[in-house]
C-alpha positions as CSV (number, residue, x, y, z in Angstrom):
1,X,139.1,130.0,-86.0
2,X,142.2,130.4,-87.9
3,X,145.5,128.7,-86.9
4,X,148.3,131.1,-85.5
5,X,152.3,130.0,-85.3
6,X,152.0,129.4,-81.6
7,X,149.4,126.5,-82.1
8,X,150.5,123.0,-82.8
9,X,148.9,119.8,-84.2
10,X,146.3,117.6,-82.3
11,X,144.8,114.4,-83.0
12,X,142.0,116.4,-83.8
13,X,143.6,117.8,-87.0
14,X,143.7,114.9,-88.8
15,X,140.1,113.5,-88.1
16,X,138.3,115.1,-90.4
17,X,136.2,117.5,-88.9
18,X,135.6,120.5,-88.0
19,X,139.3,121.4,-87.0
20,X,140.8,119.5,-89.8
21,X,139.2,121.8,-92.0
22,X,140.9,125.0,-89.7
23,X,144.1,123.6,-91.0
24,X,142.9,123.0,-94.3
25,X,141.9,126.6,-94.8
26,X,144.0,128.5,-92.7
27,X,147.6,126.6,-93.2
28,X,147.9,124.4,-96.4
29,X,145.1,126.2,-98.8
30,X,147.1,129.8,-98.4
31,X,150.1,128.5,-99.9
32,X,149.5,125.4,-102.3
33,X,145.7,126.9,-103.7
34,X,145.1,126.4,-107.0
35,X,141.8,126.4,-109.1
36,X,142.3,122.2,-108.9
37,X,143.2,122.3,-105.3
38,X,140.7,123.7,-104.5
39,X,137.9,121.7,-105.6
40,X,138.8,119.8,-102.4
41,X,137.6,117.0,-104.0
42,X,138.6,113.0,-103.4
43,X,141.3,113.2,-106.8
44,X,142.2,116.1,-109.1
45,X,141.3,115.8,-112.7
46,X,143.9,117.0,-115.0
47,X,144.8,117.5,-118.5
48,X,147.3,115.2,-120.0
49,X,149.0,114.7,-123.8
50,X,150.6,111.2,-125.2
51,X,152.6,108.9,-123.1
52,X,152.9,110.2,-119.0
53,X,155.4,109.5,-116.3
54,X,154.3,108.4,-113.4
55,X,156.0,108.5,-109.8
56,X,155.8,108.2,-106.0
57,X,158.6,108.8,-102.9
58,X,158.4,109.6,-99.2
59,X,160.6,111.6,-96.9
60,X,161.8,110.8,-93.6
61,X,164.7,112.8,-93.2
62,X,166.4,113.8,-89.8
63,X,167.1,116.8,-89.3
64,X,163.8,118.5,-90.9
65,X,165.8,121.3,-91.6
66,X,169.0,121.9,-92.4
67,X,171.3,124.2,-94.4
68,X,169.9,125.6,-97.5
69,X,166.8,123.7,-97.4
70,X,164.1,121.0,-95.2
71,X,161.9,118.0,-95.5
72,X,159.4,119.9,-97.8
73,X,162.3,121.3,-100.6
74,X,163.0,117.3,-100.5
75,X,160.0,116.4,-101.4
76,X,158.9,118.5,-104.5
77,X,162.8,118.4,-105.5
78,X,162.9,115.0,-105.7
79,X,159.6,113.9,-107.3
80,X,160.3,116.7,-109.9
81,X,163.4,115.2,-110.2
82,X,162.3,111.9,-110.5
83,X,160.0,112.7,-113.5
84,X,162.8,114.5,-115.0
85,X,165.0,111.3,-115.5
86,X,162.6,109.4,-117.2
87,X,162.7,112.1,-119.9
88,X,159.2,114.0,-118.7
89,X,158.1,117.4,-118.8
90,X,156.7,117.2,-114.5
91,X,153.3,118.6,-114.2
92,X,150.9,117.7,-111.3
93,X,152.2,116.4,-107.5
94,X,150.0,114.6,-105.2
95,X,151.2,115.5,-101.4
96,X,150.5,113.3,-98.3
97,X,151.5,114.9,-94.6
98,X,152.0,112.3,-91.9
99,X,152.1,115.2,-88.9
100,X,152.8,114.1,-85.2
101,X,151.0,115.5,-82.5
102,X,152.2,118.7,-81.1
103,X,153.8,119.6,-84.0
104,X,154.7,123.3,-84.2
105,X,152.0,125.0,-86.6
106,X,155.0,127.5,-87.5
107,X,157.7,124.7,-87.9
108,X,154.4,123.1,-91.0
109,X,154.0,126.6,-92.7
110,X,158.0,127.0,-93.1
111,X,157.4,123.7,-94.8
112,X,154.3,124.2,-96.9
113,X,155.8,127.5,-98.0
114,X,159.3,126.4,-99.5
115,X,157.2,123.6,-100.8
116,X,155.5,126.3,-102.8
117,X,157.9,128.2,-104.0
118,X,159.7,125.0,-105.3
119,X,156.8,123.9,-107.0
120,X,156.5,127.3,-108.6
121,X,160.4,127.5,-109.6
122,X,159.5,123.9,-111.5
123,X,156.3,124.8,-113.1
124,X,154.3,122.1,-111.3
125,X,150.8,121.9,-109.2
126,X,150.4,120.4,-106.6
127,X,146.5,119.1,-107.1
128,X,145.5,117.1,-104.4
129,X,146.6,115.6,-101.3
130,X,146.0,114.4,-97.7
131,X,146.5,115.1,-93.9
132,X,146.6,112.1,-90.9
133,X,147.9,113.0,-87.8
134,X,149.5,110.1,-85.2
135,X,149.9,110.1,-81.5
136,X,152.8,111.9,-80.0
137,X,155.8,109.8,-80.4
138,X,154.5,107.8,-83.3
139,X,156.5,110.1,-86.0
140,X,159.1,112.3,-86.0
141,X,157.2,115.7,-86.4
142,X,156.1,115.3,-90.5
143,X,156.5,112.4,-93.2
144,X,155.7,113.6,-96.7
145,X,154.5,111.0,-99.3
146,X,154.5,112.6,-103.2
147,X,153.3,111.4,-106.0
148,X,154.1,112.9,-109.6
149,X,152.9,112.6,-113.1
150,X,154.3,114.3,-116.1
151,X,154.7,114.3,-119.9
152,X,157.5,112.4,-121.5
153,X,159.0,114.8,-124.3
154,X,158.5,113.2,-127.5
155,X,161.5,111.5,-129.0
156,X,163.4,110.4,-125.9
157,X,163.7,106.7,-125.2
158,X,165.5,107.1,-121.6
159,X,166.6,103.4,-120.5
160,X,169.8,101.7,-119.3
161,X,169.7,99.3,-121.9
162,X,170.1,101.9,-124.5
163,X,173.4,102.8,-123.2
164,X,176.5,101.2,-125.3
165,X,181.0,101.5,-125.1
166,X,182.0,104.3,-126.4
167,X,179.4,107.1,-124.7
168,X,180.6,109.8,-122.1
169,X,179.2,110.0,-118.7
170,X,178.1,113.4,-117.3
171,X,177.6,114.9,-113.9
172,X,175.7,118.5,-113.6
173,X,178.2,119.4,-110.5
174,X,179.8,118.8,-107.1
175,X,179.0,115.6,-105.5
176,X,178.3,114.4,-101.9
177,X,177.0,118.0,-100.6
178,X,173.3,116.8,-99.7
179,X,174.5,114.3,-97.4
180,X,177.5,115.8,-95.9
181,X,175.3,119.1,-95.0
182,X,172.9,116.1,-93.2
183,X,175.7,114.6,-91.2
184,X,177.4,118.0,-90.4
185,X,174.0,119.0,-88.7
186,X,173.9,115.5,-87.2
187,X,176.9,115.2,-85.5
188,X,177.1,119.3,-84.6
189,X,180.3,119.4,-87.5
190,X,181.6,122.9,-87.3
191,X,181.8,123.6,-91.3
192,X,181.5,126.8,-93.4
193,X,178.8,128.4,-94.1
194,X,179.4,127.3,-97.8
195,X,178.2,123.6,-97.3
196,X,174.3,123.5,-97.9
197,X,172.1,120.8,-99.8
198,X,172.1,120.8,-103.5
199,X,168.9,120.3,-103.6
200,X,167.1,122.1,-106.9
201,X,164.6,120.8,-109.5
202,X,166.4,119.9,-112.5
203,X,163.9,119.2,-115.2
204,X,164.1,122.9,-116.9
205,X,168.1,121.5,-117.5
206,X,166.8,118.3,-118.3
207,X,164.8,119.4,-120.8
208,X,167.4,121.9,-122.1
209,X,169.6,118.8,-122.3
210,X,166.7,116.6,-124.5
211,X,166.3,119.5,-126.8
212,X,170.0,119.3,-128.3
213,X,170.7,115.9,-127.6
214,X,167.3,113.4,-127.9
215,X,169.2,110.3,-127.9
216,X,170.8,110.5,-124.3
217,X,170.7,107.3,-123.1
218,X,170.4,107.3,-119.6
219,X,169.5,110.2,-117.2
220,X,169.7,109.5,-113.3
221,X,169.6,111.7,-110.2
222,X,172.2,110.2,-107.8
223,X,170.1,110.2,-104.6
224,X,171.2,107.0,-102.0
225,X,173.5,105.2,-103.1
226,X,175.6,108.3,-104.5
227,X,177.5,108.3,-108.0
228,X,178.6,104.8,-107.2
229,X,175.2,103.3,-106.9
230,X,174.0,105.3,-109.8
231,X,176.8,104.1,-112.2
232,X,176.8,100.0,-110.8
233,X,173.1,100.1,-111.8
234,X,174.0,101.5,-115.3
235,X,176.4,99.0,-116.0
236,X,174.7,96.0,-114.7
237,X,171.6,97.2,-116.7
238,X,173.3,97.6,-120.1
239,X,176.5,94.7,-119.6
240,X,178.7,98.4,-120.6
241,X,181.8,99.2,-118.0
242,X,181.5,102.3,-116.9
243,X,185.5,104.0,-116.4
244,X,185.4,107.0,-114.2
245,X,188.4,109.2,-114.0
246,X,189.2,110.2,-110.3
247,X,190.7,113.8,-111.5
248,X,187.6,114.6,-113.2
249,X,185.2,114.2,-109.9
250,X,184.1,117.7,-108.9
251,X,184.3,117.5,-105.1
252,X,184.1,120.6,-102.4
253,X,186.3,121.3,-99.8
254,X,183.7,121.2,-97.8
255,X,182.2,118.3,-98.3
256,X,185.9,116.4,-98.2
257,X,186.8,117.6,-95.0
258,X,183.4,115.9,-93.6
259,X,183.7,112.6,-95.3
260,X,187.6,112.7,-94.2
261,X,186.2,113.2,-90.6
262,X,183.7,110.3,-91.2
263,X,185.2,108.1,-93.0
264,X,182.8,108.6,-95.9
265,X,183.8,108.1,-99.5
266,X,182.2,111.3,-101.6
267,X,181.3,108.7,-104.5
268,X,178.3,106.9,-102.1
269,X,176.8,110.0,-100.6
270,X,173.4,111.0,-101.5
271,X,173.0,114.2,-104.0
272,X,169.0,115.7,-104.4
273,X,170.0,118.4,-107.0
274,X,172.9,116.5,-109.3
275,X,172.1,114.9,-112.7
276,X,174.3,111.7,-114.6
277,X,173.9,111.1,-117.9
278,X,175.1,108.5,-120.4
279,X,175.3,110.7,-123.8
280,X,177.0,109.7,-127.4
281,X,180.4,110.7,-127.4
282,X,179.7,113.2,-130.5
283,X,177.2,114.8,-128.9
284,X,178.9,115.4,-125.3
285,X,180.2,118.5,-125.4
286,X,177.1,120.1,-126.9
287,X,175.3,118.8,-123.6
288,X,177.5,120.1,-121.4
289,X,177.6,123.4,-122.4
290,X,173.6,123.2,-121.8
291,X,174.3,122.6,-117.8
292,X,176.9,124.2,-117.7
293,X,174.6,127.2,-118.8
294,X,172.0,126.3,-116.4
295,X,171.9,127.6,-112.7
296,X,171.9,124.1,-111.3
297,X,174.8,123.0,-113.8
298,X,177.8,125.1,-113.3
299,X,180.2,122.7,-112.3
300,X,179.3,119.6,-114.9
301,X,182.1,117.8,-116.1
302,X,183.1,114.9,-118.6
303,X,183.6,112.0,-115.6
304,X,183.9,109.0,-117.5
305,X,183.1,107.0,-120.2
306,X,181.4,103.4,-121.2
307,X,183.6,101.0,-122.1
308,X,183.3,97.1,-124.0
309,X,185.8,96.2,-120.9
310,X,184.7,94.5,-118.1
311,X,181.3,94.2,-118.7
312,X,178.7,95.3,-115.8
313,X,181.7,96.8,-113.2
314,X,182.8,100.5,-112.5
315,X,186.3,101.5,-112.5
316,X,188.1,104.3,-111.3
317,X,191.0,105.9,-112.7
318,X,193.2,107.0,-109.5
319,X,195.8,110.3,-110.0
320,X,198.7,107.4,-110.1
321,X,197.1,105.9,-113.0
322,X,195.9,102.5,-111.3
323,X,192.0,100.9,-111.8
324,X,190.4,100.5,-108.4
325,X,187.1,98.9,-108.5
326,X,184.0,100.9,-107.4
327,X,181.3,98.3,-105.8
328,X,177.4,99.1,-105.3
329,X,177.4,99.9,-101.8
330,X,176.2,97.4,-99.3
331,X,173.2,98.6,-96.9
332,X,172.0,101.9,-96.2
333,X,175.4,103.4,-95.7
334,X,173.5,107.0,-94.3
335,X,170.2,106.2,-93.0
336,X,167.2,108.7,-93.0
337,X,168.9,111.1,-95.7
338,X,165.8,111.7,-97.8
């Protein structure tokens, strides 16, 4: 019998029977089905060339959905994204629901469906997968584990340690808007209808990036941790200071007015659809214009450069003209975010 959107999960769901396969068939076939899916075999066999990226995450975010997006965009978003940085072409997704019981059966299609279409806009499959259902109470609605494998372009070497003084560093756009659309929709924040979650697959850019500029160095997604965690990694990593220039930072209005109400700091608040690269100064401006061309790129900037200077610290360049030091942040400064 097929599910409607006024049923909900039961334990029986996820036991492997009978009604396990009702979901199977009427819920998560319809919208991920592909000739490899649906084999509905133990693992998908797939088609791979030279060296492959390989990938895992999970999602636990509160709220499940929120402006512009929910817990399933998050999940194909950022294993794409993931892939991406390592300098891969993304391919195939593994997906794993963790489903509480009495779940809404309408609240899991809304999921599986953006899920879809965000594996279509980035070019992947999603090949194989799995289904458990807890007891009431045990979960907050849906967990989604992903895994990702994809082919690295060849000719890129992506690694901190290839980054040296003298390189610029690149953001694709606005920072801080992921996590100030979460705590806006966790603390009831009245905010325009502009703020919404980056979140977007990047690797098309990515690649568009690769293709005129092979020897970027360094290619991250600033996810927790924001710009600030990203950019402490790079340093540490390749014993470069990184020198950021406060003016350069592109911020919304939006997303300030939260993090003023907060007491957030922009630089440390998770981004699931912004890019940082470390790219030779001669071939900067050529990559930018390659964002900036792209959908999810419109607002790159030049943010910063490496420098031989303090070795393995960030710097920021304030509007009066002074250095503040930019530390790695300390703990999980906004829990459950992703």
């Amino acid at each position: 019998m097929a599910l409607d959107d006024t049923d909900k999960i039961t334990l029986a769901h996820g036991a492997g029977g009978k009604v396990s396969r009702e979901l199977m068939e009427s819920v998560i076939l319809p919208e991920f089905g592909n000739p490899m899916l649906e084999q509905l075999h133990d693992g998908a066999i797939v088609g791979m060339s030279g060296q492959v990226a390989f990938t895992t995450d999970s999602y636990v975010v509160q709220p499940l959905f929120f402006a512009g997006g929910n817990i399933g965009k998050l999940a194909v978003c950022g294993t794409v994204n993931d892939l991406a940085m390592t300098g891969a072409v993304p391919r195939y997704i593994s997906v794993g629901l963790i489903l509480e019981e009495g779940f809404p059966i309408a609240d899991l299609r809304r999921i599986l469906h953006t899920m879809r279409e965000m594996a279509d806009k980035a070019g992947i499959y999603i090949v194989t997968g799995d289904t458990k259902v807890v007891e009431h109470g045990k979960c907050d609605g849906i967990f989604i584990n992903t895994a990702g494998i994809g082919d690295i372009i060849p000719g890129t070497a992506i690694a901190p340690q290839a980054v040296r003084p003298g390189m610029k560093v690149l953001i694709s756009g606005s920072i801080g808007d992921h996590a100030a659309t979460i705590l806006a929709g966790r603390h009831g924040l009245e905010v325009p209808d502009t703020l919404h979650t980056d979140c977007a697959p990047l690797s098309g850019m990515t690649q568009a990036m690769l293709m005129v500029a092979p020897d970027i160095a360094v290619l991250r997604d600033p996810t927790r941790g924001g710009v600030a965690a990203v950019l402490n990694e790079i340093a540490d990593a390749s014993g470069c200071g990184v020198l950021i220039d406060e003016a350069a930072l592109p911020i919304h209005d939006e997303v300030q007015g939260v993090c003023d109400i907060l007491g957030f700091d922009p630089l440390y608040l998770a981004n699931e659809g912004k890019c940082i690269a470390f790219v030779p100064a001669n071939e900067a401006e050529s990559v930018l214009k390659v964002m900036q061309a792209n959908e999810y790129g419109s607002e790159a900037r030049i943010i910063g450069e490496t420098v031989a200077d303090a070795p393995g610290q960030v710097g920021l360049r304030t509007a009066i003209g002074s250095i503040r030091v930019v530390d790695m942040p300390l703990g999980n400064i906004v829990p459950r975010i992703c």
